[in-house]
Structure formats: structure tokens, C-alpha cells
SERO-4910 file (N, C-alpha, C, O; in steps of 0.05 Angstrom, whole numbers):
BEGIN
 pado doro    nc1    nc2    nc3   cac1   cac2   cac3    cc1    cc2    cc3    oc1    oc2    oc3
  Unk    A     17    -24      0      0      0      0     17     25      0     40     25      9
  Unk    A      7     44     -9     34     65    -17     17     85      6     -6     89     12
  Unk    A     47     94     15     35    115     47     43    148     30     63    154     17
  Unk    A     17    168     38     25    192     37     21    201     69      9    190     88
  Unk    A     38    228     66     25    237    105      6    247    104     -8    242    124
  Unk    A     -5    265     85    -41    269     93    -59    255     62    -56    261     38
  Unk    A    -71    243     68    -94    234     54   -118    256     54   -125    259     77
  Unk    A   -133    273     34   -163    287     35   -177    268     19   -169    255      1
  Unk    A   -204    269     31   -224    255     17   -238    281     11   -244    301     24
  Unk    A   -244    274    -17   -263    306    -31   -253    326    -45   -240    339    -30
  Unk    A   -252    335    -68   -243    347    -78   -254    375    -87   -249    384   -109
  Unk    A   -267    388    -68   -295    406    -70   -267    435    -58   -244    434    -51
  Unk    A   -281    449    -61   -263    482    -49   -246    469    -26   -221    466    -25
  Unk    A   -259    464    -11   -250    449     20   -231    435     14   -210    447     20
  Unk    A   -225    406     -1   -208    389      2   -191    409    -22   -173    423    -13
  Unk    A   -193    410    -37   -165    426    -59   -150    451    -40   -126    455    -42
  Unk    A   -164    463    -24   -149    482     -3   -125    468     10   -101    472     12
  Unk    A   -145    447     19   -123    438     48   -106    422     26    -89    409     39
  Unk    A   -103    416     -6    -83    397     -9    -57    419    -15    -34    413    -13
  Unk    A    -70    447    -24    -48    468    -29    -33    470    -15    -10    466    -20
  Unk    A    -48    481     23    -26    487     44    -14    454     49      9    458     57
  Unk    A    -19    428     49     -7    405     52     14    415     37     30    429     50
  Unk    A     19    411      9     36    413     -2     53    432      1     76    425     -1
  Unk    A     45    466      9     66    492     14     86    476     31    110    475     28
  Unk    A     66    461     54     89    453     80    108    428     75    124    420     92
  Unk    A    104    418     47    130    403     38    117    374     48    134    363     62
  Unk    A     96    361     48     80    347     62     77    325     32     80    335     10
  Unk    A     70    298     37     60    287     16     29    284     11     18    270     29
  Unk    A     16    291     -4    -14    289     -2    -28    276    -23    -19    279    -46
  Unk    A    -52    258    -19    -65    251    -30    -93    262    -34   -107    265    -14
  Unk    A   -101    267    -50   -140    285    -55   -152    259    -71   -142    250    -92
  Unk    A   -181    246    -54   -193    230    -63   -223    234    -73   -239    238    -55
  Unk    A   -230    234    -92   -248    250   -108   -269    227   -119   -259    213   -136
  Unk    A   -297    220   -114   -313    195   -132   -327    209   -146   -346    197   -156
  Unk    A   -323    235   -153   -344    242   -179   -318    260   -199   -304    256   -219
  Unk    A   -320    284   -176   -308    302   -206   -298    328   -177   -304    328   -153
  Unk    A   -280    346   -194   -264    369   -176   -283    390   -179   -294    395   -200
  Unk    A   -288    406   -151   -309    423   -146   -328    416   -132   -338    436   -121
  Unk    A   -337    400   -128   -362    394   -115   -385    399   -131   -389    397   -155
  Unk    A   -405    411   -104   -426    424   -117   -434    450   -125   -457    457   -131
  Unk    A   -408    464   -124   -407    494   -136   -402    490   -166   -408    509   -181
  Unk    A   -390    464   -179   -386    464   -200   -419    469   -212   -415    476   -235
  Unk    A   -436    470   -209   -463    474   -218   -471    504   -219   -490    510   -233
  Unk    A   -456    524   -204   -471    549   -206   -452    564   -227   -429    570   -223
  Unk    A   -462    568   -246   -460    594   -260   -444    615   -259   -425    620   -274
  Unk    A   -455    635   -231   -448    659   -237   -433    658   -203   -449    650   -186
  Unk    A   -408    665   -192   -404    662   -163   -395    691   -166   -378    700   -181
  Unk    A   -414    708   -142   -410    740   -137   -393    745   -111   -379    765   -106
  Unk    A   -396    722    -94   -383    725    -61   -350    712    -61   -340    704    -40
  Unk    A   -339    711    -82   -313    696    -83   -294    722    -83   -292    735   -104
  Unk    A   -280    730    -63   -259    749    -65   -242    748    -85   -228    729    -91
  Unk    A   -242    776    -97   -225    777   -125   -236    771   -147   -224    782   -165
  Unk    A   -259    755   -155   -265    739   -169   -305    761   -168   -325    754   -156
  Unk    A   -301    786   -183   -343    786   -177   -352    768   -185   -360    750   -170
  Unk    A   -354    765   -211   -368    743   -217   -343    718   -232   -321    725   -239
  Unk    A   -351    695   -234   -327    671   -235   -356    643   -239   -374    638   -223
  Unk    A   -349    629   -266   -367    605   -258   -355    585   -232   -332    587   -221
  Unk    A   -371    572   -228   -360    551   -211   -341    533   -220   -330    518   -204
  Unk    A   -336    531   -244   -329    502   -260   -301    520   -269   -278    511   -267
  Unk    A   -306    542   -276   -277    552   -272   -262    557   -240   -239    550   -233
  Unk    A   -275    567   -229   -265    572   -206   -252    544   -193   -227    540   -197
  Unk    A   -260    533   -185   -252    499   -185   -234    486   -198   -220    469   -186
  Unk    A   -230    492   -223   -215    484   -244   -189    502   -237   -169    491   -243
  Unk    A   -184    531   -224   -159    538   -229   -149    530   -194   -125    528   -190
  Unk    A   -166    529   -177   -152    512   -152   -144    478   -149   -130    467   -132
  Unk    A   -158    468   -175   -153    443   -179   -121    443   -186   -104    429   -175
  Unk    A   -117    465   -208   -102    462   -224    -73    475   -199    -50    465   -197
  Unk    A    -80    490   -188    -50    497   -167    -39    480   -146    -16    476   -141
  Unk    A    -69    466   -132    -60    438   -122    -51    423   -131    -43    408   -113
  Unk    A    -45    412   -158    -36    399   -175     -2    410   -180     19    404   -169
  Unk    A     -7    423   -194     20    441   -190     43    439   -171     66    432   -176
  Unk    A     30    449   -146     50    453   -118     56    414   -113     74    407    -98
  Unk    A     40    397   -126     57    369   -124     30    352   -115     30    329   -124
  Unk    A      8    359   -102    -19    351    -93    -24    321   -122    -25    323   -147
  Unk    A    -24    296   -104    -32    269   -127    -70    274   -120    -82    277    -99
  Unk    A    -77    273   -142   -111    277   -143   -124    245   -156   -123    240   -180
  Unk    A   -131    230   -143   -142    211   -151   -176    206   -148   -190    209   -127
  Unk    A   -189    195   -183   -214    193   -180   -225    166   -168   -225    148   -184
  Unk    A   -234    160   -140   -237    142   -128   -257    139   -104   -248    149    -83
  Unk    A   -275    130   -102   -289    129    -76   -287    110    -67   -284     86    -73
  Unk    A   -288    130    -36   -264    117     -8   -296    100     10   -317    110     17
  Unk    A   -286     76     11   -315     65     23   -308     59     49   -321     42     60
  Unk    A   -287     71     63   -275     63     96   -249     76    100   -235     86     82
  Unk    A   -244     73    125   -225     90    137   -219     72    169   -239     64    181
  Unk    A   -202     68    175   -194     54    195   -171     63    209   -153     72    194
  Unk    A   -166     64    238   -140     62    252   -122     44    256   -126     27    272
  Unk    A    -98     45    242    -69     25    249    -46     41    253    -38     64    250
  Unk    A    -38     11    264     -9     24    271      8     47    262     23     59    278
  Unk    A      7     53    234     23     66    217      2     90    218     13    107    205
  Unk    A    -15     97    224    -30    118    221    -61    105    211    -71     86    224
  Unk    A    -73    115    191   -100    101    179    -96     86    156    -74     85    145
  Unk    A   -116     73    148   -125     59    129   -143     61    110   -166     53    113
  Unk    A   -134     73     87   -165     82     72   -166     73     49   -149     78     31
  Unk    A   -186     59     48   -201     37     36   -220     50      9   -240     64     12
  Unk    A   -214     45     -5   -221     54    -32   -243     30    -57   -241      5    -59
  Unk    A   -254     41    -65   -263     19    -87   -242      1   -101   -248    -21   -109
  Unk    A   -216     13   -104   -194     12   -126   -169      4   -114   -148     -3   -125
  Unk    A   -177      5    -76   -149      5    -73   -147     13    -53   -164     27    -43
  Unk    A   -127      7    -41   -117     13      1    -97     33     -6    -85     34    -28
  Unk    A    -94     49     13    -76     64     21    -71     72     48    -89     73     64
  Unk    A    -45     78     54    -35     85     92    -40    117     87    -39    127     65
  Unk    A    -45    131    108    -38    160    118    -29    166    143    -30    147    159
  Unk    A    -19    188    149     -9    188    178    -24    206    187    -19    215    209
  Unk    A    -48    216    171    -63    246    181    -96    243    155   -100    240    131
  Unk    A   -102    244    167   -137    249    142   -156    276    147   -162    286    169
  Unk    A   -161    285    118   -173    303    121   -204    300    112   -207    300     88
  Unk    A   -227    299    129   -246    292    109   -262    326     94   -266    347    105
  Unk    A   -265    315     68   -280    341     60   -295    333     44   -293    339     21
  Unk    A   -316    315     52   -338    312     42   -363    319     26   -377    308      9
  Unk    A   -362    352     44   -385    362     28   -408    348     39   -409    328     54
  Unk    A   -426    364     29   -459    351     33   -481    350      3   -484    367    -14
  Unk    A   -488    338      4   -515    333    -26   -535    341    -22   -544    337      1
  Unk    A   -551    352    -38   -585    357    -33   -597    329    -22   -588    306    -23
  Unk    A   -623    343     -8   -633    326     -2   -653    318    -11   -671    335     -9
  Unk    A   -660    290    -24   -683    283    -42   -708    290    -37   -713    300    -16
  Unk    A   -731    285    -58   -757    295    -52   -774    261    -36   -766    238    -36
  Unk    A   -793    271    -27   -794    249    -13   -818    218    -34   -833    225    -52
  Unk    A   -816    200    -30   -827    188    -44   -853    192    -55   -860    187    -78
  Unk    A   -867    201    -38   -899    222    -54   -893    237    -73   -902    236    -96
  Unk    A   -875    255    -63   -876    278    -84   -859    259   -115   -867    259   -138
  Unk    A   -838    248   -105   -832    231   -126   -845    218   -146   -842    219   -170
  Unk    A   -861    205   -132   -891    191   -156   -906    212   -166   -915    211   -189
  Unk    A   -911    240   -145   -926    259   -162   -917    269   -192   -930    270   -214
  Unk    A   -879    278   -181   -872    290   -207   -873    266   -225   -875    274   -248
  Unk    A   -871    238   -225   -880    224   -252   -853    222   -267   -831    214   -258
  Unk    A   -860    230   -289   -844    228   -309   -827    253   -324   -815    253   -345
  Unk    A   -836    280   -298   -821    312   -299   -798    313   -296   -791    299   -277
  Unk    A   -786    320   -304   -750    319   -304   -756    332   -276   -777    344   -270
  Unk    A   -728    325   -253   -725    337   -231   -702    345   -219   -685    328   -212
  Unk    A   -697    379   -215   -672    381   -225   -664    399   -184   -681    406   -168
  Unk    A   -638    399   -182   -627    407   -158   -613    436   -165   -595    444   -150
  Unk    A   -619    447   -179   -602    476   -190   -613    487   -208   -612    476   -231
  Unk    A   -632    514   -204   -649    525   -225   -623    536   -237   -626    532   -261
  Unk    A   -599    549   -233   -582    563   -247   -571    545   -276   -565    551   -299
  Unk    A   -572    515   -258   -561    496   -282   -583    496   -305   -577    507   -326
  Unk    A   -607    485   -304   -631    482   -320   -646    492   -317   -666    478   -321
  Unk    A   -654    520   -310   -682    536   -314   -678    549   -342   -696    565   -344
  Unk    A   -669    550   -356   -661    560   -385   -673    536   -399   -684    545   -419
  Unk    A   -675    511   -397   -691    489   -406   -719    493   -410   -732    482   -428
  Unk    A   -732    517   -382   -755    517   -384   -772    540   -388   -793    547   -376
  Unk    A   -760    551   -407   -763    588   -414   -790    588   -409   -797    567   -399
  Unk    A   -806    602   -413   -836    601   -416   -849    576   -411   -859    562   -429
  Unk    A   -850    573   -387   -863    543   -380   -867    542   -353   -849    549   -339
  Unk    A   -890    532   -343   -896    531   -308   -874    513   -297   -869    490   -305
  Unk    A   -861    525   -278   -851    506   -253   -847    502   -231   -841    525   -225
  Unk    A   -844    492   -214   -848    480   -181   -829    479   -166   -817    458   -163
  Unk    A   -819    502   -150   -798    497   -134   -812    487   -107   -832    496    -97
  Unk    A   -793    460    -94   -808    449    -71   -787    463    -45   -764    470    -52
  Unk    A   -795    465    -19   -768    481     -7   -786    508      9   -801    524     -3
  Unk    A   -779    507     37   -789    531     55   -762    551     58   -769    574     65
  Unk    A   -728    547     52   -718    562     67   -704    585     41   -712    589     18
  Unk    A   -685    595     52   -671    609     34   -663    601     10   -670    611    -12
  Unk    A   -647    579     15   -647    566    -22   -670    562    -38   -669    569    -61
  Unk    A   -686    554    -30   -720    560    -46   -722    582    -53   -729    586    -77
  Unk    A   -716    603    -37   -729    627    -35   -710    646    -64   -720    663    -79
  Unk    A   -687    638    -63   -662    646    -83   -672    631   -114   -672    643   -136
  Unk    A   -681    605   -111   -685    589   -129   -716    596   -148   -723    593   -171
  Unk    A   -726    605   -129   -757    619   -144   -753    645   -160   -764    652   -181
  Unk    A   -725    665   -135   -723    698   -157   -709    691   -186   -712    707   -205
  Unk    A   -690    665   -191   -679    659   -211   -705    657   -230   -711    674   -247
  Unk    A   -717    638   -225   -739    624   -241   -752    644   -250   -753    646   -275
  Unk    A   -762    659   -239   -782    679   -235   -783    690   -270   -802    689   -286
  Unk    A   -761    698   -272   -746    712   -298   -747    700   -318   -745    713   -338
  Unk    A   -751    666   -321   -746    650   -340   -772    631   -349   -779    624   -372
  Unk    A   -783    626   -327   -805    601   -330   -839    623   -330   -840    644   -317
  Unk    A   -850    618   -339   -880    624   -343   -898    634   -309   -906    656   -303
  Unk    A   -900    616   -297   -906    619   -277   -891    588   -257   -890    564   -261
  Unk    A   -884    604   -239   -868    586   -218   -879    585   -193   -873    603   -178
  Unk    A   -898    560   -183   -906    547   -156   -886    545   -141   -863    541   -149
  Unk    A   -894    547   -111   -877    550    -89   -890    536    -70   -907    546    -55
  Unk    A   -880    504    -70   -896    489    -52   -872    478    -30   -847    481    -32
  Unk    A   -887    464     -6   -871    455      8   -859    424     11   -865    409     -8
  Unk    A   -845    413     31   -844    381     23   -860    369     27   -864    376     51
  Unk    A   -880    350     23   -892    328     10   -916    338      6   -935    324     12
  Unk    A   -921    364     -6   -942    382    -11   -953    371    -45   -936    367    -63
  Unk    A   -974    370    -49   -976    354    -77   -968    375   -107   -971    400   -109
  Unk    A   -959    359   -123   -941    378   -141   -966    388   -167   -979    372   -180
  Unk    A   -967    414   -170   -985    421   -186   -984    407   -216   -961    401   -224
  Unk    A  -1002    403   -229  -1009    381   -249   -995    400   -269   -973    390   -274
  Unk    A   -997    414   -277   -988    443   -301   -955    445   -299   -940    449   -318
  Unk    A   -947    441   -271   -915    445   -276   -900    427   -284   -904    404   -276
  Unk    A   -873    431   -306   -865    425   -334   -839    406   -318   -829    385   -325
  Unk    A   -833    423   -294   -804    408   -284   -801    419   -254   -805    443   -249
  Unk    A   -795    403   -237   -794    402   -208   -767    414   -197   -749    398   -193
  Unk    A   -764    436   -191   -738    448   -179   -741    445   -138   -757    455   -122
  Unk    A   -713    425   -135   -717    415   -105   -698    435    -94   -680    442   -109
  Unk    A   -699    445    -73   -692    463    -49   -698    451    -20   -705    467     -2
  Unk    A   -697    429    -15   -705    414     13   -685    416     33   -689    406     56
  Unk    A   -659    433     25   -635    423     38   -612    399     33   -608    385     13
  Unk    A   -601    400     51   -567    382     40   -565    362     70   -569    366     94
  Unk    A   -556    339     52   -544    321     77   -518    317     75   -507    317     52
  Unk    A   -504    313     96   -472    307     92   -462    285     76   -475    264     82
  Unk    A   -451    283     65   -435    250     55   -423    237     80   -404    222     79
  Unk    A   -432    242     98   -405    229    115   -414    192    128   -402    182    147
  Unk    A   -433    181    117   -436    165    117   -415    136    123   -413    124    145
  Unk    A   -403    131    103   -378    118    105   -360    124    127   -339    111    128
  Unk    A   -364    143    147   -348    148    165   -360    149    196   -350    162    214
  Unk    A   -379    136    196   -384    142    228   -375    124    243   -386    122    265
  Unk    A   -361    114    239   -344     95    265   -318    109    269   -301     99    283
  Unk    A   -315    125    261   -289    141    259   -287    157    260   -265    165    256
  Unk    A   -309    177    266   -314    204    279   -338    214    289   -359    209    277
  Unk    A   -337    226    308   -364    227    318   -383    250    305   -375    273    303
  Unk    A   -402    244    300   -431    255    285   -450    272    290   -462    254    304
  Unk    A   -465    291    292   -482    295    304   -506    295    298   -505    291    273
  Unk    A   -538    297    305   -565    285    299   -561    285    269   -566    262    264
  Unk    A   -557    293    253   -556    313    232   -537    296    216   -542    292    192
  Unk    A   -511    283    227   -497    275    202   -469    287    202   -449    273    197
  Unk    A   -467    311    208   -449    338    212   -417    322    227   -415    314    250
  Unk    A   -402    322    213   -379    316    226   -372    340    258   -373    365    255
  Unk    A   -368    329    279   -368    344    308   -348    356    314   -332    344    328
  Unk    A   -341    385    304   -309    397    296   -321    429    302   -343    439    297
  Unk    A   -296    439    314   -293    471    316   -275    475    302   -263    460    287
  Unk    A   -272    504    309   -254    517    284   -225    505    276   -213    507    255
  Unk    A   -218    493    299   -192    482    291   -202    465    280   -182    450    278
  Unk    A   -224    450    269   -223    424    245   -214    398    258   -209    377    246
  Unk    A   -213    404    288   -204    371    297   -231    354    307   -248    362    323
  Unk    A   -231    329    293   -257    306    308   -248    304    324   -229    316    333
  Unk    A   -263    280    334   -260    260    365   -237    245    355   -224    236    374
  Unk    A   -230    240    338   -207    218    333   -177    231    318   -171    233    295
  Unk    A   -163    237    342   -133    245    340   -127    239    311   -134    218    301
  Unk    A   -111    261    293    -98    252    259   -123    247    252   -118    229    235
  Unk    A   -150    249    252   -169    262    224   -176    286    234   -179    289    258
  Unk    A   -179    311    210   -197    337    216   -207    335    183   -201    323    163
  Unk    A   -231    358    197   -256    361    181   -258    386    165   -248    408    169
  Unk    A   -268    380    151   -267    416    129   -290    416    113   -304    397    108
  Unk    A   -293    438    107   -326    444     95   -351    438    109   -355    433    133
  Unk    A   -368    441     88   -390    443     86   -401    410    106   -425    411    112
  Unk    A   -388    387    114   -391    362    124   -393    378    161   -405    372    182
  Unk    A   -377    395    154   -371    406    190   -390    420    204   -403    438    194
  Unk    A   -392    412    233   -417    423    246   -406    462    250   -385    466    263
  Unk    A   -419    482    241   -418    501    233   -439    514    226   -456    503    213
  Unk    A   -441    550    239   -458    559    229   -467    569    194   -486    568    178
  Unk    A   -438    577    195   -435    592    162   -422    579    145   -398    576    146
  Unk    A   -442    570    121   -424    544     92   -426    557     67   -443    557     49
  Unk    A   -399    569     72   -402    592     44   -376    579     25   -368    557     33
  Unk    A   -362    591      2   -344    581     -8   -321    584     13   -310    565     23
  Unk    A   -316    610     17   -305    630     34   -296    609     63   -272    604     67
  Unk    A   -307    603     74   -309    589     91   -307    565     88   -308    556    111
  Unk    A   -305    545     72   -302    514     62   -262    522     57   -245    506     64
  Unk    A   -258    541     47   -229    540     45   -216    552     68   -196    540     75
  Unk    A   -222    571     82   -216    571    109   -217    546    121   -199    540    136
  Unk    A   -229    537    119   -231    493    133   -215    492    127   -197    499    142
  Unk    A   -209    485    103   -195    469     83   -158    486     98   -141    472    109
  Unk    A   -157    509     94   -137    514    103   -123    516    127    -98    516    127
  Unk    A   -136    519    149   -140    505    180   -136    476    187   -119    466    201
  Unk    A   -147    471    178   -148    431    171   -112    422    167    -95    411    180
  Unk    A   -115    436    140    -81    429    131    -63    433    156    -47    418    167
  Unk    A    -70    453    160    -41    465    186    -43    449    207    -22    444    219
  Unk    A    -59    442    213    -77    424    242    -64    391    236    -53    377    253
  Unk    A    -67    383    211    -52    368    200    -28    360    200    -21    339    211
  Unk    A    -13    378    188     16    376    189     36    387    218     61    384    220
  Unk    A     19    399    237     28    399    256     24    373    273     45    363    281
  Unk    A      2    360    280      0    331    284     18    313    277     24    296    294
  Unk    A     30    312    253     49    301    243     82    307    244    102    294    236
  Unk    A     80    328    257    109    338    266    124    346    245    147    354    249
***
């Protein structure tokens, strides 16, 4: 099994941060990624709150932190990590593809929308159902549609629409989906990924990896970054602040 000293799981703002400062500090690092670099910002469009950057798509923005972690020496592998374990040598992380040692883990998980619930599921039928009006409300120019969702992301996700779709319903979860609307835009909220890891760090009701600002869990050599971390504010801004906290927290653990 080939050992780096920090292992990140995630390759979203959060984990590409902490693989940059890994690497500044001359550190060997691994970034483990099962879909694609960016996360779920790779979906928005237009990013106004990124310092330096007014507006920046996501898919670029992502793409040029991918590309400096890369750079400074950061190995990026596409692989999902189905376990994580304590040994002697540090951890064990267990991959679809493959084992590897670390002496330090960073998780940056991220979190996913959260699905509609099986009612409303049979309601929308056979309506395309989409998690990002920025990505596909241009699909539905002049056409009724249904954002489901009570909080602010609903609330962001209807002024988009507003501009593009015919008339746009604003219902709640398992509220029945109006017969006339063309495509179902969900806003229910986000659950953590951190699934694969609860024996190995402690959780809270919620899912939320159990970490303050210094990014340290319950379990000595792993810290937490992003949007997975129990935290009030999950902005980009703040997923790389993790991400770069984490690192340092990291490599000082490791001496």
C-alpha cells in the first residue's frame, strides 16, 4: 500500500485548499475525489461572493484551484473511499480501487441535496427533476414550474426562475405537485456524505462531522473541512478557510 502523510477525501473548495497548504508545508498528499473536482459549486454559473473573483463560474473557479494543487505536487485521484480505519502506521483508507496508509486524514466531504420524498416523487411522474435552477431553468423558458423548499435556497431558487419560467409554484415538502408544472426544482436542503465514516468520527443528529474551528474530530490525525462540519456559516469563503485550518492542524500533528 503506498503511504502519503495526509490523505483528503473530496475534492470540492475544501479538500483542494487543504491539499495546497499540505503541499506549501512540503507534506505528501493525497485528494480523493468519486465524482469530479469542485463539488457542488461546479453547478452554479455565476459566483458573486468569491474574493477577487465578482463574478467567476464555478467550473472555472474549481478548475484553477484544482489546477494549483496539482501544481504545488498535490496526487488527485478519482476514487471512492468506502472506509477509513486506525493502524499502527496511522490510517487505512479503503477505496473501491485500492488501500492506502496516511499518517493524518482530512475529510471534505461536502454535503448533497436532499431528495424529494417518495410522494412527491410519484407525483412528479415522469417531470425531469432538477437540484439547480441556475443549471436548467433555461430548459424551461416560458413554461410553469415548481420549486419544492421553505428556506432560503427555495427562496433564491424561485427569484432565478421567476425571470425565465411562465409561472413558478412554491410548494412545500410532500405538498402535492401542481399538475401544469413542466419540471420540479428541489430546495429541501443538504445532507452530509459522511456516511462511510461514522465509526471514525463522531456525528451529530444531523450527520455533521463534530469539529470547531480548529477542524479537529474526536479521533486524534483526522480533521474536518467544509461544508460536512458542524458550523454555522457554509459559504465558499469558509469551506477554504476549513480546508486551510485543517491542513495546518494536519501537518502539525504530524510533526
Amino acid at each position: 500500500m503506498k503511504k502519503y502523510d495526509v490523505i483528503i477525501v473530496g475534492a470540492g473548495i475544501a479538500g483542494l485548499t487543504a491539499a495546497i497548504y499540505v503541499s506549501r508545508a512540503g507534506k505528501s498528499v493525497l485528494v480523493l475525489e468519486s465524482t469530479m473536482q469542485g463539488g457542488q459549486i461546479i453547478n452554479t454559473i455565476n459566483i458573486e461572493n468569491w474574493p477577487g473573483d465578482f463574478k467567476v463560474s464555478g467550473a472555472e473557479l474549481s478548475q484553477k484551484i484544482y489546477k494549483q494543487a496539482e501544481e504545488l505536487g498535490a496526487e488527485i485521484e478519482f476514487d471512492d473511499v468506502t472506509g477509513i480505519e486506525k493502524i499502527a502506521e496511522g490510517f487505512k483508507v479503503v477505496t473501491e480501487d485500492g488501500e492506502y496508509i496516511a499518517g493524518a486524514v482530512i475529510l471534505a466531504v461536502g454535503a448533497e441535496p436532499r431528495k424529494l420524498s417518495e410522494k412527491q416523487t410519484k407525483d412528479a411522474g415522469k417531470r425531469p427533476i432538477s437540484y439547480c435552477a441556475t443549471c436548467d431553468g433555461a430548459l424551461y423558458k416560458g413554461k410553469p414550474v415548481v420549486v419544492v423548499g421553505s428556506g432560503n435556497t427555495a427562496k433564491h431558487e424561485m427569484e432565478y426562475l421567476q425571470n425565465i419560467a411562465s409561472k413558478v409554484y412554491h410548494i412545500h415538502h410532500d405538498d402535492p405537485i401542481p399538475e401544469d408544472a413542466e419540471a420540479v426544482f428541489v430546495a429541501i436542503g443538504r445532507v452530509p456524505a459522511t456516511g462511510n465514516f461514522a465509526d471514525l468520527v463522531d456525528l451529530d443528529e444531523h450527520g455533521y462531522v463534530i469539529a470547531g474551528e480548529d477542524c479537529k474530530t474526536s479521533t486524534p490525525g483526522v480533521f474536518v473541512a467544509g461544508d460536512c462540519r458542524t458550523k454555522e456559516i457554509r459559504q465558499l469563503v469558509t469551506a477554504a478557510a476549513d480546508g486551510a485550518v485543517a491542513a495546518m492542524e494536519a501537518c502539525r500533528y504530524l510533526g
